[in-house]
N, C-alpha and C positions, 0 to 999 in steps of 0.2 A: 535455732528454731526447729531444724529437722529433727535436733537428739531428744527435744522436747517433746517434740509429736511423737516419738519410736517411743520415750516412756511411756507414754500414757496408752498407749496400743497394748490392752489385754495378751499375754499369755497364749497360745492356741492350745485349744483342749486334746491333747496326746493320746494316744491309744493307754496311756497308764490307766489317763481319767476315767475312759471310758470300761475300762476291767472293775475298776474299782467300782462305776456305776452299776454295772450288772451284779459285784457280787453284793453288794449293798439291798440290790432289788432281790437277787437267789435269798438272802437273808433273810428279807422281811415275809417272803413267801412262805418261808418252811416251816411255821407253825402253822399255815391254814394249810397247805400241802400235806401236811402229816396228818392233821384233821381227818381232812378229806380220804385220807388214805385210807384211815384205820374205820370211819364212818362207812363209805362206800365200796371201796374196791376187795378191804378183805368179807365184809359179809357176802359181797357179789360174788364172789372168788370162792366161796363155802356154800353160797346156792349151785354154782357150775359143778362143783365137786359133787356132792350130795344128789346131781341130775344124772350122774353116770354109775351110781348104784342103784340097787335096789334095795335100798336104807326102808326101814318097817319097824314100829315100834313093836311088832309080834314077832322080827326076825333079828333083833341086833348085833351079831355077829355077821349081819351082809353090810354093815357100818363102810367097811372099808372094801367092797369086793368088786373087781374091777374086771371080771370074769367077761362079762358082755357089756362094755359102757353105755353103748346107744342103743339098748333096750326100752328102757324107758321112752325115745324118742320116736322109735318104729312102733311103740304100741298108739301113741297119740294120733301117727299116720291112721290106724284103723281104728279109733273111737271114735263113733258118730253123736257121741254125746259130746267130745272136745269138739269135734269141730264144729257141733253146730251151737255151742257157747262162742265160738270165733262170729259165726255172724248174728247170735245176739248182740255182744260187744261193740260190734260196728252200726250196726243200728243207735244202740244207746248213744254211743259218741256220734255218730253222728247228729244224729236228733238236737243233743245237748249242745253240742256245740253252734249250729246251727242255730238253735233258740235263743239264746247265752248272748250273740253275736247281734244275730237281730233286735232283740230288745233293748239291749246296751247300749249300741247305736243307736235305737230310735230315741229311745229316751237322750242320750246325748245330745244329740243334734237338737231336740225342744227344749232340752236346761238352754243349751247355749243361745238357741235365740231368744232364749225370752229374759236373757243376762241384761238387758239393760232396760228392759221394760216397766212396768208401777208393780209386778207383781214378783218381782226378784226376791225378795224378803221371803215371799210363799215358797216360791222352788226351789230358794236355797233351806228350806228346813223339809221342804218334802226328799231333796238331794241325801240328806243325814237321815230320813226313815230308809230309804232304798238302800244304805249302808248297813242295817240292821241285822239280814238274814248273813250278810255275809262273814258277818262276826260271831256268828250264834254256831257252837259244837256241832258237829255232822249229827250226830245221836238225838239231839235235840231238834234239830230238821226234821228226822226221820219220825220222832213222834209227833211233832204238829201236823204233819202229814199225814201219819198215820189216826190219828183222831179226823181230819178233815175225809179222810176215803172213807170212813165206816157209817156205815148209813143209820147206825142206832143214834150215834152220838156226835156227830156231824152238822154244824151249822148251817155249810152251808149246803147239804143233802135238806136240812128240814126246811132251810128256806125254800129249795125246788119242788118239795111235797106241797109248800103251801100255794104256791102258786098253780099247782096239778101239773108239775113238769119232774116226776119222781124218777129217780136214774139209779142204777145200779152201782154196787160199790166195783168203784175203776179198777182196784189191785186186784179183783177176784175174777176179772173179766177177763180170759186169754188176749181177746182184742185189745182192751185200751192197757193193761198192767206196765207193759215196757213204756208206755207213752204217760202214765201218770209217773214212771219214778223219772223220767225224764223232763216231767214238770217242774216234780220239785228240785229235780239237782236244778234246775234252771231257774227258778225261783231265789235259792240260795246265792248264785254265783254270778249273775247278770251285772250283780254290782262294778264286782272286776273289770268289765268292762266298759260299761259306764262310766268309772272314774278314769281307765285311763284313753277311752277317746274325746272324753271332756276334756280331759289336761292337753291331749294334741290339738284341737278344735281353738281352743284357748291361743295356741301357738302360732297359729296361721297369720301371716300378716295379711292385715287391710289393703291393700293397695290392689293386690290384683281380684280379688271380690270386687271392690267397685269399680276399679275399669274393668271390668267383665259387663255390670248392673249398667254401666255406661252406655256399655256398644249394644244394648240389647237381649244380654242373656237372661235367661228365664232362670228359675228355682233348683229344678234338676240338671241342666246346664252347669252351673256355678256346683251343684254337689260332682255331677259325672267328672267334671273335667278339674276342677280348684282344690274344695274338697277332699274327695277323695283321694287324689294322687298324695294329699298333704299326708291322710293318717292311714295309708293303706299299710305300711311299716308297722304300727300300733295294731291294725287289725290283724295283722298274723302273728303277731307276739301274743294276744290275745287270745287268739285262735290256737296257737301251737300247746301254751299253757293250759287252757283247758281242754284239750285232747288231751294232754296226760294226765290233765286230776281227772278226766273221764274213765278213765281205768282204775279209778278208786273210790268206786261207788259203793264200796263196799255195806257201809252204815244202812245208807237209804232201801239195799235188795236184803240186807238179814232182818232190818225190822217191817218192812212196809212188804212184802212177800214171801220172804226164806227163797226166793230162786222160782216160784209158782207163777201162779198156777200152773201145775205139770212141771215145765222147765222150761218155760216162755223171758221166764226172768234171769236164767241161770246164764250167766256171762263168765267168760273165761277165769278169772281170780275167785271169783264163786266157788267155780268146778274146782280149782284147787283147794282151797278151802276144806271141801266136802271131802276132797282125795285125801287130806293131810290128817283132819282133823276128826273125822266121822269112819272113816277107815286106815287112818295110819299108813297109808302108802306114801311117806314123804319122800321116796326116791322118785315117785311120780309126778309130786307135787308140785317141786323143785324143778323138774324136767318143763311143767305147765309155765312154771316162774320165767323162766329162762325165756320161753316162748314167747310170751307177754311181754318182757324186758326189752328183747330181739325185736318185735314188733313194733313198739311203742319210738324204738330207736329211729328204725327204717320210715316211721309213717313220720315221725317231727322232719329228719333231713329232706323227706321230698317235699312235704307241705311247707317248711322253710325256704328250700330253696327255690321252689315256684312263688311264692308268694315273695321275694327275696326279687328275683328275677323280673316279674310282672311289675313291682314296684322301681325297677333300672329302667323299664320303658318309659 
C-alpha cells in the first residue's frame, strides 16, 4: 500500500520547471516588450535628444550640436511666459479633474440606488446617453462647445436672452475662459468615471451595509465609512487617469480659444506648440516636452501613492 501511495504522489516541480516557466513567460512578453520599445522609449529617447540642442527649422545644421546641452533648460528657468503656462495647467487639471470626479461619483452613487427601483429601465438608458460625449472625437467636442459659447449662435446664450438673463461669451472672457474649457473637458469625460465607480459600487457586498442600516447608521455614515473605503482604489485610478489626459487638452484650447484671451488659456503643451510650430524652435519645444513628461511622472507617483496609502488605512 505505501509504494502505492509514493506512486500516485505528483513529481515536485524542480528548479528546471521553474526556468522553463520564466522563459516561456520572457517569450510570450517580447513582442509586446518590443512594441513598447520602439512605440515609447525610442520616440522618448529622440524628444530627450532633440531637448539638448538647439534644433531650428531656420538653423539645421544645429541638428546634432551639443555645444551647450542644457540651454534650452536654463532658458525655460527665465521665461515668465513658460512658467506661468505651468500654473495655467495646474488650474486646468485641477479644475477638471476635480469636476470629472465629483460628477461621476455623484451620478454613480444615484444609478446605483435607484438599480432596483420601478424606474431602472429610465436610468439604465439615461446611463448609455452619459456614455455619448465620451465616445465622441476631442475635435468634435471642441466644436459643440464652441457653437454653445458663441452668443450669435448659441442656444443656449438665446435662451438666457429670452428670459432677460444675457451673459457674455465665456471663451472671450479672461475670467471664466479657463473655467469654460474646463467644462467642457469635463462634460466629455465624466463618463469615465461614472462607469467605473458604478462597476465598484456594483461590487460591494451587502452584508455590512445592512448591519451598518441595523445598528443605526445614517446615509453619510454608511458612504464615509462602507462606501467609500470600498471604491476609494477606483477613485484614484480615476483620478490619476485624468490628470494625465488633463495634459492633453490640446483640441478643446486651439479650437475654443487658441491660448486667449491674451494667454489666460495658454497651458504648457500649448506654449510648446507655439514654440515648435509658429517659430520652429524645436529644440525648445522638446526641452518644454520633456518638462511636461517629468512632470506629469512626478505628480501620478505622489497622487498614487497617497491615494495608494490613504486607501491601506
Amino acid at each position: 500500500m505505501a509504494a502505492v501511495a509514493a506512486a500516485t504522489v505528483p513529481p515536485a516541480r524542480g528548479a528546471g520547471w521553474e526556468a522553463q516557466r520564466r522563459r516561456a513567460f520572457l517569450f510570450g512578453l517580447a513582442p509586446s516588450l518590443a512594441v513598447l520599445l520602439v512605440i515609447t522609449l525610442v520616440p522618448a529617447l529622440a524628444l530627450f535628444v532633440a531637448s539638448l540642442t538647439p534644433l531650428s527649422l531656420t538653423d539645421p545644421a544645429a541638428t546634432f550640436r551639443f555645444d551647450d546641452p542644457l540651454v534650452n533648460y536654463r532658458h525655460l528657468l527665465d521665461d515668465e511666459r513658460f512658467l506661468g503656462s505651468i500654473g495655467t495647467q495646474l488650474k486646468l487639471s485641477v479644475a477638471s479633474v476635480v469636476l470629472q470626479l465629483g460628477a461621476g461619483l455623484g451620478l454613480a452613487l444615484l444609478l446605483h440606488a435607484r438599480a432596483g427601483s420601478a424606474g431602472a429601465r429610465i436610468l439604465g438608458a439615461t446611463r448609455t446617453v452619459f456614455l455619448i460625449p465620451m465616445v465622441l472625437p476631442p475635435i468634435v467636442v471642441a466644436l459643440i462647445w464652441k457653437i454653445m459659447f458663441t452668443p450669435d449662435v448659441s442656444p443656449l446664450h438665446r435662451a438666457l436672452e429670452a428670459v432677460g438673463l444675457p451673459v457674455r461669451s465665456l471663451i472671450a472672457n479672461p475670467d471664466t475662459a479657463l473655467w469654460a474649457i474646463a467644462f467642457a473637458d469635463t462634460w466629455q469625460w465624466f463618463p469615465f468615471t461614472l462607469l467605473m465607480v458604478l462597476a465598484a459600487l456594483q461590487m460591494i457586498p451587502d452584508d455590512p451595509i445592512e448591519a451598518a442600516s441595523l445598528d443605526g447608521a445614517n446615509r453619510w455614515q454608511l458612504f464615509r465609512y462602507i462606501v467609500l473605503p470600498h471604491i476609494r482604489p477606483v477613485l484614484v485610478v480615476c483620478g490619476l487617469f485624468r490628470l494625465i489626459d488633463s495634459f492633453k487638452a490640446f483640441p478643446l484650447i486651439y479650437v475654443l480659444t487658441d491660448g486667449g484671451p491674451g494667454n489666460v488659456t495658454e497651458v504648457t503643451n500649448y506654449y510648446g506648440f507655439i514654440q515648435a510650430f509658429n517659430f520652429s524652435y524645436w529644440g525648445y519645444a522638446s526641452a518644454i516636452a520633456m518638462v511636461i513628461l517629468t512632470g506629469v511622472f512626478a505628480l501620478s507617483w505622489v497622487i498614487g501613492r497617497a491615494g495608494w496609502n490613504g486607501g491601506a488605512r
